[in-house]
PDBQT receptor file of N, H, CA, C and O in Angstrom, charges set to zero:
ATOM      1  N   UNK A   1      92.654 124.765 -10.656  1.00  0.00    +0.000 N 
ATOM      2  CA  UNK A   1      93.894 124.587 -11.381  1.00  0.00    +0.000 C 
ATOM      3  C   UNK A   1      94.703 125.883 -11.382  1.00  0.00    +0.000 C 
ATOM      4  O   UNK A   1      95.933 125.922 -11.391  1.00  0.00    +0.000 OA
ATOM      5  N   UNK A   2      93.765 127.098 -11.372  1.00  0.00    +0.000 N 
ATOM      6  H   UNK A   2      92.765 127.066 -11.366  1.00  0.00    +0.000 HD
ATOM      7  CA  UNK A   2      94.773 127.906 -11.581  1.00  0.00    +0.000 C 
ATOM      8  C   UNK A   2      95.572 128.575 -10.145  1.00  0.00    +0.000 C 
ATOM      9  O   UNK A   2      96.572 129.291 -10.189  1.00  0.00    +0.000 OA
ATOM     10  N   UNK A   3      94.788 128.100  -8.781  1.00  0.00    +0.000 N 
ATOM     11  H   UNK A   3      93.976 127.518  -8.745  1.00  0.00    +0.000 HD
ATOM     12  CA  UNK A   3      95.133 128.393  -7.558  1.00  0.00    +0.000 C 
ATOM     13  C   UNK A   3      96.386 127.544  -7.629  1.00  0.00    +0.000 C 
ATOM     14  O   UNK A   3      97.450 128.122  -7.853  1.00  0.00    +0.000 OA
ATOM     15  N   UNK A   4      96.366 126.078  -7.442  1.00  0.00    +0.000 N 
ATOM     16  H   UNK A   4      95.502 125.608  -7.260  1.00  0.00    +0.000 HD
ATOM     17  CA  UNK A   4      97.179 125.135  -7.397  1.00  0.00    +0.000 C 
ATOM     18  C   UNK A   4      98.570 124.874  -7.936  1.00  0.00    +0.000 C 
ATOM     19  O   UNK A   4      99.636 124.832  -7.322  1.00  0.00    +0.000 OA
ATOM     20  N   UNK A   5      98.216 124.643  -9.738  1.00  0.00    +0.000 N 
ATOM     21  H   UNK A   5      97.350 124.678 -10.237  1.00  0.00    +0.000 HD
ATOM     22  CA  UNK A   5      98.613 124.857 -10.550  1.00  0.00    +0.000 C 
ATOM     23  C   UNK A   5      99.928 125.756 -11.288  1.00  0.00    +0.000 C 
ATOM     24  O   UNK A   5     100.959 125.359 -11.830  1.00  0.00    +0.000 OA
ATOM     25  N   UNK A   6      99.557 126.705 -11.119  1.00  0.00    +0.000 N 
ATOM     26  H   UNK A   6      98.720 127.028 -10.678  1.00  0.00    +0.000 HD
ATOM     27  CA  UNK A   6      99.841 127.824 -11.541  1.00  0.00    +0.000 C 
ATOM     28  C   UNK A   6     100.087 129.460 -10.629  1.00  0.00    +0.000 C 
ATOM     29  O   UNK A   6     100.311 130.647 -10.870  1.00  0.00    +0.000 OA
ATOM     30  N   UNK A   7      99.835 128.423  -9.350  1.00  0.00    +0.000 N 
ATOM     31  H   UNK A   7      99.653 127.460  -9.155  1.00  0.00    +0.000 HD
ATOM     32  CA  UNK A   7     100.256 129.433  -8.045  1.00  0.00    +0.000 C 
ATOM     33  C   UNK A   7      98.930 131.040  -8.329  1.00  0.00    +0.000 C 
ATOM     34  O   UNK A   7      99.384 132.037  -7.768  1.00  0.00    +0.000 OA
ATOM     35  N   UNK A   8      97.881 131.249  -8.873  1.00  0.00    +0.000 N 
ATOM     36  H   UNK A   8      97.513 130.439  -9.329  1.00  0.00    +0.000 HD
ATOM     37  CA  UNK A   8      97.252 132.063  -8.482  1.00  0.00    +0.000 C 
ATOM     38  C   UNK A   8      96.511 132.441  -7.193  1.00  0.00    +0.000 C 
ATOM     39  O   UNK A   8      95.637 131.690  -6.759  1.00  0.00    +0.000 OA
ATOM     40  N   UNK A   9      96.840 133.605  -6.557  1.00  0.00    +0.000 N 
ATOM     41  H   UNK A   9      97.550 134.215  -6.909  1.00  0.00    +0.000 HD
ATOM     42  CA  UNK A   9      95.965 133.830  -5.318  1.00  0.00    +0.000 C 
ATOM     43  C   UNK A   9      94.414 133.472  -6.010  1.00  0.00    +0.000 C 
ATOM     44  O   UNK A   9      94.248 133.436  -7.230  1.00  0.00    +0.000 OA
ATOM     45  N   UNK A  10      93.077 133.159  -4.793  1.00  0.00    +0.000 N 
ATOM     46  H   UNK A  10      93.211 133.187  -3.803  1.00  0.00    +0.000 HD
ATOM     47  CA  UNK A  10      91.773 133.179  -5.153  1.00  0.00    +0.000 C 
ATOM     48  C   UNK A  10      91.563 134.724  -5.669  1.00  0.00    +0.000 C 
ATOM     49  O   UNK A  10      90.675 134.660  -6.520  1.00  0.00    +0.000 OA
ATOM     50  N   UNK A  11      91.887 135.745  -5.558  1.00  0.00    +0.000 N 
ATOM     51  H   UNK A  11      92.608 135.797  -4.867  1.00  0.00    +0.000 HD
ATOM     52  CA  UNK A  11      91.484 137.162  -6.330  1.00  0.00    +0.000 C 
ATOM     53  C   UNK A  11      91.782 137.191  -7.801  1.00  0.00    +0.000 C 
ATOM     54  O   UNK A  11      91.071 137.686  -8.675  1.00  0.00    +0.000 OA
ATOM     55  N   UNK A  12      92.917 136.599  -7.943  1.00  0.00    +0.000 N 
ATOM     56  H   UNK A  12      93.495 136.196  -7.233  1.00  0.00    +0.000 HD
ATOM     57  CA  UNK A  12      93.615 136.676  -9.322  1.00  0.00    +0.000 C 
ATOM     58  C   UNK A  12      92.955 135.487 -10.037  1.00  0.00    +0.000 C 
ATOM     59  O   UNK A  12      92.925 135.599 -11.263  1.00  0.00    +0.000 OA
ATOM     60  N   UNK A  13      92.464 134.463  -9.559  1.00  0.00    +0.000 N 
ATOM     61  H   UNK A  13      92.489 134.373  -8.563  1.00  0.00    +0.000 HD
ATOM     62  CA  UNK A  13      91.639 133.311 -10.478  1.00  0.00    +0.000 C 
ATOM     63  C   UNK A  13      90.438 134.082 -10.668  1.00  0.00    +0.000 C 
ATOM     64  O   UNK A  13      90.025 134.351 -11.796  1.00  0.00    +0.000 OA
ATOM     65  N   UNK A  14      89.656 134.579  -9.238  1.00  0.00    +0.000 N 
ATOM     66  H   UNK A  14      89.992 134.360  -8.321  1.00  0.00    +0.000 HD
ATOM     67  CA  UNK A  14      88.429 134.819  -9.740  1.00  0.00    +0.000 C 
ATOM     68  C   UNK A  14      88.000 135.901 -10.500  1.00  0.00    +0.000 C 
ATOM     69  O   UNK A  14      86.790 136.066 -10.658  1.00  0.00    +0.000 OA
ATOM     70  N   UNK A  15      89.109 136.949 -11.182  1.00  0.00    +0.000 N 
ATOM     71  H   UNK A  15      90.092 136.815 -11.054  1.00  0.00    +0.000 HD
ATOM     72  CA  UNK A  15      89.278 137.631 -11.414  1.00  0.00    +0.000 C 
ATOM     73  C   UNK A  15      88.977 137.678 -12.907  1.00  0.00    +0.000 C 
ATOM     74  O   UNK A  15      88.109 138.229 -13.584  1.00  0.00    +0.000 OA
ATOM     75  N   UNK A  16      90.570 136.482 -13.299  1.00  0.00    +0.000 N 
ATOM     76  H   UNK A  16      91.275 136.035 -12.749  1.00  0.00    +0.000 HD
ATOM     77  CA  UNK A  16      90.276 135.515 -14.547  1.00  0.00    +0.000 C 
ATOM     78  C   UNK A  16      88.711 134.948 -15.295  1.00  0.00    +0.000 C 
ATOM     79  O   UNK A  16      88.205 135.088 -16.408  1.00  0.00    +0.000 OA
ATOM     80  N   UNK A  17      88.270 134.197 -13.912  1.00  0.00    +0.000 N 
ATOM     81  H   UNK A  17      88.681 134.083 -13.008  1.00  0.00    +0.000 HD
ATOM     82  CA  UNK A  17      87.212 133.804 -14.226  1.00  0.00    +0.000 C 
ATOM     83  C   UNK A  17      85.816 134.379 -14.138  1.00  0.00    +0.000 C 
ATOM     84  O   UNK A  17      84.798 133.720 -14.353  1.00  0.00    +0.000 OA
ATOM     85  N   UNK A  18      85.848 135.801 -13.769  1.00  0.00    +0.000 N 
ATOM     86  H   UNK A  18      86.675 136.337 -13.595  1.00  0.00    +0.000 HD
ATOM     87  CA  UNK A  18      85.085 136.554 -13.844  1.00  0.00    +0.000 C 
ATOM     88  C   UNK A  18      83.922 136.387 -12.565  1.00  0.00    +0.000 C 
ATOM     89  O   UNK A  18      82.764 136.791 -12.661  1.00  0.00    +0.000 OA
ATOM     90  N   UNK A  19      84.469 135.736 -11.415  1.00  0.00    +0.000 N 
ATOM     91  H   UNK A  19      85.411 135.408 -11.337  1.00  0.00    +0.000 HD
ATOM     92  CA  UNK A  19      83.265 135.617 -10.341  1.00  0.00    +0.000 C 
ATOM     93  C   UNK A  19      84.218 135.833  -9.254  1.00  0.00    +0.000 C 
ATOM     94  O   UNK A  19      85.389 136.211  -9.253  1.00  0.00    +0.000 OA
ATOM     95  N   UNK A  20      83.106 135.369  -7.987  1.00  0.00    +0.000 N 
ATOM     96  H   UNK A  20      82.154 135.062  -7.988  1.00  0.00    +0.000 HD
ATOM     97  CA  UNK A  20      84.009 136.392  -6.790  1.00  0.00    +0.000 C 
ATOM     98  C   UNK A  20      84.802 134.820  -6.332  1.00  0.00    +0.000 C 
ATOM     99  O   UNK A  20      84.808 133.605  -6.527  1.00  0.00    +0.000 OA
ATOM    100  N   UNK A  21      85.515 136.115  -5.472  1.00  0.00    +0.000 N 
ATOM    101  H   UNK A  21      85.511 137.102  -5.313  1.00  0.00    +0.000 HD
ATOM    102  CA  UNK A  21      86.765 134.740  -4.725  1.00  0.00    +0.000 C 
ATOM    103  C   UNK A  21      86.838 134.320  -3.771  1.00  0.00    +0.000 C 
ATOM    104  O   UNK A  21      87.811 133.885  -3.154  1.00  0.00    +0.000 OA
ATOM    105  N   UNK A  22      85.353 134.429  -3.417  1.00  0.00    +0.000 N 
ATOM    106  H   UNK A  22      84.563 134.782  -3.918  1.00  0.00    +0.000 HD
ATOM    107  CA  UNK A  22      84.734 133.417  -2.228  1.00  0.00    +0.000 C 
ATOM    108  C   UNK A  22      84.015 132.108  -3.007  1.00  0.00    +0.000 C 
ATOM    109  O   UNK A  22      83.608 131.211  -2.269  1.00  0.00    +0.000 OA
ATOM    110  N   UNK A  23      83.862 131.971  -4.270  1.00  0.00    +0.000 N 
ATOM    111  H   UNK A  23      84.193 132.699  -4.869  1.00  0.00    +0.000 HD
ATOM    112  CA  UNK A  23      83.468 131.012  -5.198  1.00  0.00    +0.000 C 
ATOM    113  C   UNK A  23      84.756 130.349  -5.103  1.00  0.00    +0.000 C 
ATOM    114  O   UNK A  23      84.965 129.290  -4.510  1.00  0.00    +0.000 OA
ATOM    115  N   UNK A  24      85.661 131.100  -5.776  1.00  0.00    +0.000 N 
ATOM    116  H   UNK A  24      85.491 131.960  -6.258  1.00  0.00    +0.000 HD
ATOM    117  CA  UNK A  24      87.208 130.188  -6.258  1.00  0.00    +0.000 C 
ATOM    118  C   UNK A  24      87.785 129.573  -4.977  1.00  0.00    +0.000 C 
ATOM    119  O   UNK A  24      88.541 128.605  -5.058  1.00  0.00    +0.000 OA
ATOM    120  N   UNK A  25      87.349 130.271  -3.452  1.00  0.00    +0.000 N 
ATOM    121  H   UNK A  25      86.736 131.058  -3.387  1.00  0.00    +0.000 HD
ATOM    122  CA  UNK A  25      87.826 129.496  -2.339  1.00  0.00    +0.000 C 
ATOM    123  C   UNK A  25      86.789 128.252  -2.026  1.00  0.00    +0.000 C 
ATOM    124  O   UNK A  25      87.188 127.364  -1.273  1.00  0.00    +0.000 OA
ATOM    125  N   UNK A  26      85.862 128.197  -2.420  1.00  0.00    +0.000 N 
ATOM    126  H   UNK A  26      85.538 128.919  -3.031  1.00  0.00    +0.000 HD
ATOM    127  CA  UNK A  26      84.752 127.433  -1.850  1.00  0.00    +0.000 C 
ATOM    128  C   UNK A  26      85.103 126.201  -2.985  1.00  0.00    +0.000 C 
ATOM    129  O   UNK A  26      84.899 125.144  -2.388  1.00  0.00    +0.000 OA
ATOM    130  N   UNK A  27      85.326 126.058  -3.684  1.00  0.00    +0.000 N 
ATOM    131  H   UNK A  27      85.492 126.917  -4.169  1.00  0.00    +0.000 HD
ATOM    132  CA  UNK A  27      85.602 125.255  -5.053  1.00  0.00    +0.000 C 
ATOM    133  C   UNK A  27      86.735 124.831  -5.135  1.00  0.00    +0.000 C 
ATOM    134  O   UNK A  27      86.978 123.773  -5.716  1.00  0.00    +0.000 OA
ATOM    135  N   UNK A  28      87.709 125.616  -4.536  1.00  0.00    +0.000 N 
ATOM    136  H   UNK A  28      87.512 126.475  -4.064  1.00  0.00    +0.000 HD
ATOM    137  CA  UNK A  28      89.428 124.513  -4.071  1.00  0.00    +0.000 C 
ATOM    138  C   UNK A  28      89.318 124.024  -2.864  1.00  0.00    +0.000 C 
ATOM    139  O   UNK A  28      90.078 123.074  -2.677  1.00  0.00    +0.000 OA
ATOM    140  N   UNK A  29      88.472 124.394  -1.714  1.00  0.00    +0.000 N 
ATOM    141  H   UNK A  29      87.855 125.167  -1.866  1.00  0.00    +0.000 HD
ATOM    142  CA  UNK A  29      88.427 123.608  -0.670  1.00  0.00    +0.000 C 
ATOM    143  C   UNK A  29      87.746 122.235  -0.565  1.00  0.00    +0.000 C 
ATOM    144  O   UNK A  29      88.140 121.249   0.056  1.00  0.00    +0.000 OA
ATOM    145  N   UNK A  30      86.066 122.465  -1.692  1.00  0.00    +0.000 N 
ATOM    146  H   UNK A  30      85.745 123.267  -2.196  1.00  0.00    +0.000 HD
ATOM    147  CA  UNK A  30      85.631 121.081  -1.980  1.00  0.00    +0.000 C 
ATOM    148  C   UNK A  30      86.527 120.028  -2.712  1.00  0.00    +0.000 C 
ATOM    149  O   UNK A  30      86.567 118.815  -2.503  1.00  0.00    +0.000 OA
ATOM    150  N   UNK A  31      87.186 120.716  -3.554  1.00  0.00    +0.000 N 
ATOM    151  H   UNK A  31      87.153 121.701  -3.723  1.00  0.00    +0.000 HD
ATOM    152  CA  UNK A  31      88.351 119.657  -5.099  1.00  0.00    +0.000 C 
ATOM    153  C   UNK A  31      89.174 119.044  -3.364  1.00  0.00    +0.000 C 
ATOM    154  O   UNK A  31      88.972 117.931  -2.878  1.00  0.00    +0.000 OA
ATOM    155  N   UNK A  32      89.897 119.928  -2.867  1.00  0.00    +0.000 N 
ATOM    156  H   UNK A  32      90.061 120.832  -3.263  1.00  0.00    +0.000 HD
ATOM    157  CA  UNK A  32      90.651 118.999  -1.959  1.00  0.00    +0.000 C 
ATOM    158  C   UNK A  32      90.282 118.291  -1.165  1.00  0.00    +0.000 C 
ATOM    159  O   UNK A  32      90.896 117.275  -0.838  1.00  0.00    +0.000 OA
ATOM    160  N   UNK A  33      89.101 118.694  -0.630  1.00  0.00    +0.000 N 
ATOM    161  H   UNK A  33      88.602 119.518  -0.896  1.00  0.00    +0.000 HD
ATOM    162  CA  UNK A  33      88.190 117.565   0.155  1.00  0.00    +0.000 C 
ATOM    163  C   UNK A  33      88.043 116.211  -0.553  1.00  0.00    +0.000 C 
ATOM    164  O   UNK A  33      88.491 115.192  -0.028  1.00  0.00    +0.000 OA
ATOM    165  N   UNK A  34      87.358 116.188  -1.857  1.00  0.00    +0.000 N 
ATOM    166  H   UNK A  34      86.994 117.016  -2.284  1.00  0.00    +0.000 HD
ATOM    167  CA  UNK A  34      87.164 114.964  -2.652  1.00  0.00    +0.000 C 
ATOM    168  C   UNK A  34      88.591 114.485  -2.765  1.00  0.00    +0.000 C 
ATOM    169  O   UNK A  34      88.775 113.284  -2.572  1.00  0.00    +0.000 OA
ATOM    170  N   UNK A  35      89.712 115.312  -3.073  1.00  0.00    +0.000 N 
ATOM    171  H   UNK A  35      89.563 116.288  -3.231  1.00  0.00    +0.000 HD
ATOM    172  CA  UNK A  35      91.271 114.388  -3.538  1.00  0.00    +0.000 C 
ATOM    173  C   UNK A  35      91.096 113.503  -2.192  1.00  0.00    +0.000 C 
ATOM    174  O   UNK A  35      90.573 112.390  -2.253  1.00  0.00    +0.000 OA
ATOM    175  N   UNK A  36      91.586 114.086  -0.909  1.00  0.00    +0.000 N 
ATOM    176  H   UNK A  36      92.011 114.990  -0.859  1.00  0.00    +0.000 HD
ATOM    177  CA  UNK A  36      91.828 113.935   0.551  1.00  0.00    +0.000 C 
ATOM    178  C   UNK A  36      90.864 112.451   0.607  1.00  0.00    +0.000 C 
ATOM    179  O   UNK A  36      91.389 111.360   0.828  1.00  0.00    +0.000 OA
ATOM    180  N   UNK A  37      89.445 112.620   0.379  1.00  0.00    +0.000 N 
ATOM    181  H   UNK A  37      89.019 113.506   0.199  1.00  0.00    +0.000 HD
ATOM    182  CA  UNK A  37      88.630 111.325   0.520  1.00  0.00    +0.000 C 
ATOM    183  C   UNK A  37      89.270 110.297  -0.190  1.00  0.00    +0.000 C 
ATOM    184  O   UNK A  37      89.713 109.264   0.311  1.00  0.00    +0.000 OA
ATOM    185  N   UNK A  38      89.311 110.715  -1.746  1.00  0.00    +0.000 N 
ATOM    186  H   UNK A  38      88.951 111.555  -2.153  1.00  0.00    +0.000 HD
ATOM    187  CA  UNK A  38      89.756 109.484  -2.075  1.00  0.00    +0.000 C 
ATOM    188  C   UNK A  38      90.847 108.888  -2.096  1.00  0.00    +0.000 C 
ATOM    189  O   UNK A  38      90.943 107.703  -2.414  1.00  0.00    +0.000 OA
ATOM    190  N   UNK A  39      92.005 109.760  -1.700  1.00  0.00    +0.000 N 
ATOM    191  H   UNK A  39      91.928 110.723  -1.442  1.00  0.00    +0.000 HD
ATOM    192  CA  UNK A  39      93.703 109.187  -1.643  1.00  0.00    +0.000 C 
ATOM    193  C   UNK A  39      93.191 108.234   0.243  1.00  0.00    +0.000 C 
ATOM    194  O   UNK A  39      93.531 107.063   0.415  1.00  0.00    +0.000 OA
ATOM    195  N   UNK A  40      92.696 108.729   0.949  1.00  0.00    +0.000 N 
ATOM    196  H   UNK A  40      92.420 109.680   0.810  1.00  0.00    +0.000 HD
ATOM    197  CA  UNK A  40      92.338 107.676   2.212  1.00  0.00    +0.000 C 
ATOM    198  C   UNK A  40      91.871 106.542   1.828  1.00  0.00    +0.000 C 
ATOM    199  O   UNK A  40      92.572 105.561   2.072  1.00  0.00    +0.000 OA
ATOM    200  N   UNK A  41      90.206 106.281   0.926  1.00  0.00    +0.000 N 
ATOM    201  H   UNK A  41      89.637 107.079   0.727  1.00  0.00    +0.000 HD
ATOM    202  CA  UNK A  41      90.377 105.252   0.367  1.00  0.00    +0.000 C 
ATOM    203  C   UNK A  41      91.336 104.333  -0.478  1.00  0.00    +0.000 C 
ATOM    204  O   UNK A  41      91.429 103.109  -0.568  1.00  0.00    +0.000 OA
ATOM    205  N   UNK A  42      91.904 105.204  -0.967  1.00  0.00    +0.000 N 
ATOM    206  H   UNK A  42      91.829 106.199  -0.894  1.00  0.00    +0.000 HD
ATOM    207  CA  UNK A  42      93.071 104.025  -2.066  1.00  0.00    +0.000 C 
ATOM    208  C   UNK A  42      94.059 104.377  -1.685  1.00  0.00    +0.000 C 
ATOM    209  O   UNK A  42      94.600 105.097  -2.525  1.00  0.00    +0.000 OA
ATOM    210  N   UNK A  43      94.857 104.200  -0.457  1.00  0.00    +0.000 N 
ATOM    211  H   UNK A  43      94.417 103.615   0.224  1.00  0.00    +0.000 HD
ATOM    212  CA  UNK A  43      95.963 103.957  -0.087  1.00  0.00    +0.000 C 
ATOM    213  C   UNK A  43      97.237 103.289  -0.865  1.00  0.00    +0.000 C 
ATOM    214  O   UNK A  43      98.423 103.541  -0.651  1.00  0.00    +0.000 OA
ATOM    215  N   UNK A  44      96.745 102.454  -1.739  1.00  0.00    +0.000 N 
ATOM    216  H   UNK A  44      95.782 102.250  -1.913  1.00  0.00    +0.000 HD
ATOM    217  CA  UNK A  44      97.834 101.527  -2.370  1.00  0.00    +0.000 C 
ATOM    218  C   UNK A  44      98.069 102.930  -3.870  1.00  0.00    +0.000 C 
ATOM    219  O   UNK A  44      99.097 102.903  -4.546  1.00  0.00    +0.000 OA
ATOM    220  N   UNK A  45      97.609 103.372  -3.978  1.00  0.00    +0.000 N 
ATOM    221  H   UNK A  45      96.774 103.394  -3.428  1.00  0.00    +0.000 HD
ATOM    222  CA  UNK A  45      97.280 104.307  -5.234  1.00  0.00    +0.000 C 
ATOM    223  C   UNK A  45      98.768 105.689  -4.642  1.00  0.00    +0.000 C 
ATOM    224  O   UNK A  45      99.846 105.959  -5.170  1.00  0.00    +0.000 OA
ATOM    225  N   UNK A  46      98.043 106.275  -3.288  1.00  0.00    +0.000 N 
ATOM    226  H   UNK A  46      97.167 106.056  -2.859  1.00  0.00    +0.000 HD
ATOM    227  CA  UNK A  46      98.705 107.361  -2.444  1.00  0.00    +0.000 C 
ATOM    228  C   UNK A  46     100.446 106.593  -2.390  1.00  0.00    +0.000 C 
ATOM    229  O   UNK A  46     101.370 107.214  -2.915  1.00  0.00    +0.000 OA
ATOM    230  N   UNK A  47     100.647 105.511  -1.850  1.00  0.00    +0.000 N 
ATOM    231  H   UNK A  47      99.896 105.006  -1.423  1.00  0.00    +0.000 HD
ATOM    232  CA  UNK A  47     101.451 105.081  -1.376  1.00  0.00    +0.000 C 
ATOM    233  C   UNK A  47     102.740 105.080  -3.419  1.00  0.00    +0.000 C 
ATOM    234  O   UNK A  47     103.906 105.454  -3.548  1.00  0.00    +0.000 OA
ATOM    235  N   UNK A  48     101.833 104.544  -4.449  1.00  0.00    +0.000 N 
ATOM    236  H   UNK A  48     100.886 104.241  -4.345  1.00  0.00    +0.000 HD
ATOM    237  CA  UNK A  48     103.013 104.346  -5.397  1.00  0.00    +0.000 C 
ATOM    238  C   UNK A  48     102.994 105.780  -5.859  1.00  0.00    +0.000 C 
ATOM    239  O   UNK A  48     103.977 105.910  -6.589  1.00  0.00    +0.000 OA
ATOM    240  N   UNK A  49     102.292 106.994  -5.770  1.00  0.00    +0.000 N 
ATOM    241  H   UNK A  49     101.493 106.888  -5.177  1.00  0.00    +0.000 HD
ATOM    242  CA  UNK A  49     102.529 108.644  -5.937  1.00  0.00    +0.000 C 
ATOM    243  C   UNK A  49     103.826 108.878  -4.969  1.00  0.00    +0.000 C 
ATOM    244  O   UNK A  49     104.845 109.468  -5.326  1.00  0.00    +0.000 OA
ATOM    245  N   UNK A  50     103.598 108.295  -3.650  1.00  0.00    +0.000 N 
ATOM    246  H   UNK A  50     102.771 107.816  -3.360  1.00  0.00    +0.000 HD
ATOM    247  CA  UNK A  50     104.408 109.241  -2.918  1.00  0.00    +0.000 C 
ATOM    248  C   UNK A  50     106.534 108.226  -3.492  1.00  0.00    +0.000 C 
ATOM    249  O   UNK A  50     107.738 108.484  -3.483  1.00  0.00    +0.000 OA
ATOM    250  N   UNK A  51     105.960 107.573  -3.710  1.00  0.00    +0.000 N 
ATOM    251  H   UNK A  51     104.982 107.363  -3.717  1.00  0.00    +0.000 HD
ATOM    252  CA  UNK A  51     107.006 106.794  -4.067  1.00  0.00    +0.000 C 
ATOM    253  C   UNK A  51     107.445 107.613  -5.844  1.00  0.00    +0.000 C 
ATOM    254  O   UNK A  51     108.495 108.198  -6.110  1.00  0.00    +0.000 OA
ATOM    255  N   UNK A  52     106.870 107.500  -6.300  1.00  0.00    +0.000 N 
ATOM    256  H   UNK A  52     106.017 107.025  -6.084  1.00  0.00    +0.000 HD
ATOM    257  CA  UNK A  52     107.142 108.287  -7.882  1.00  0.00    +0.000 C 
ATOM    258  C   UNK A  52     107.507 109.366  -7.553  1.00  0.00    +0.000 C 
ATOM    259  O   UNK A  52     108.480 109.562  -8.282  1.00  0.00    +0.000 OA
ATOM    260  N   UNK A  53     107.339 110.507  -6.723  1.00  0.00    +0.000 N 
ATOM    261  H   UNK A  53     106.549 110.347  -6.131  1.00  0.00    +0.000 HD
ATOM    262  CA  UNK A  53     107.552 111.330  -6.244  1.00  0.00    +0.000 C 
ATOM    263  C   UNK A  53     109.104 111.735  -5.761  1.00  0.00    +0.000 C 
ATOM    264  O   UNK A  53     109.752 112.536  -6.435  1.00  0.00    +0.000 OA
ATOM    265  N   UNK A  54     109.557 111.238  -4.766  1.00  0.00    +0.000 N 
ATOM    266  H   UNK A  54     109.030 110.587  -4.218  1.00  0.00    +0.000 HD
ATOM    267  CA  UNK A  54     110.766 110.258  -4.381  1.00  0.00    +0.000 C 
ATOM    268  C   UNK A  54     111.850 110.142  -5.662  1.00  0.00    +0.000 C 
ATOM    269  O   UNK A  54     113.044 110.412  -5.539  1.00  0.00    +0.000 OA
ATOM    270  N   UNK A  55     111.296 109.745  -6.764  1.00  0.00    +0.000 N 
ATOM    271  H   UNK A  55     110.325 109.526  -6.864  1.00  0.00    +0.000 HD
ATOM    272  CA  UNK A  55     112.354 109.646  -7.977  1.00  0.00    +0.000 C 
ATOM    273  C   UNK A  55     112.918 110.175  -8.763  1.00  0.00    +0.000 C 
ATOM    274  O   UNK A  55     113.679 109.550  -9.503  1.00  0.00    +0.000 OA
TER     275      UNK A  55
């Protein structure tokens, strides 16, 4: 959240969070992996975001 979010580089989160920022990279690459899986499965889900989006 706070990479994403809140635009922090991984140094400045893990910094925050007190661990290194090969953790905070390894831990936004899995979160987007799981989003990525599941917006492929639920297409109908992806499709009314990208549309809300749009508005």
């Amino acid at each position: 959240m706070l990479c994403q979010q809140q635009g922090l580089k991984y140094e400045e989160a893990a910094e925050r969070l007190n661990i290194s920022p090969l953790t905070v990279q390894t831990h936004v690459k899995r979160a987007l992996k799981s989003v990525r899986t599941y917006v492929k499965s639920h297409t109908d889900i992806a499709v009314i975001l990208v549309i809300l989006k749009l508005m």
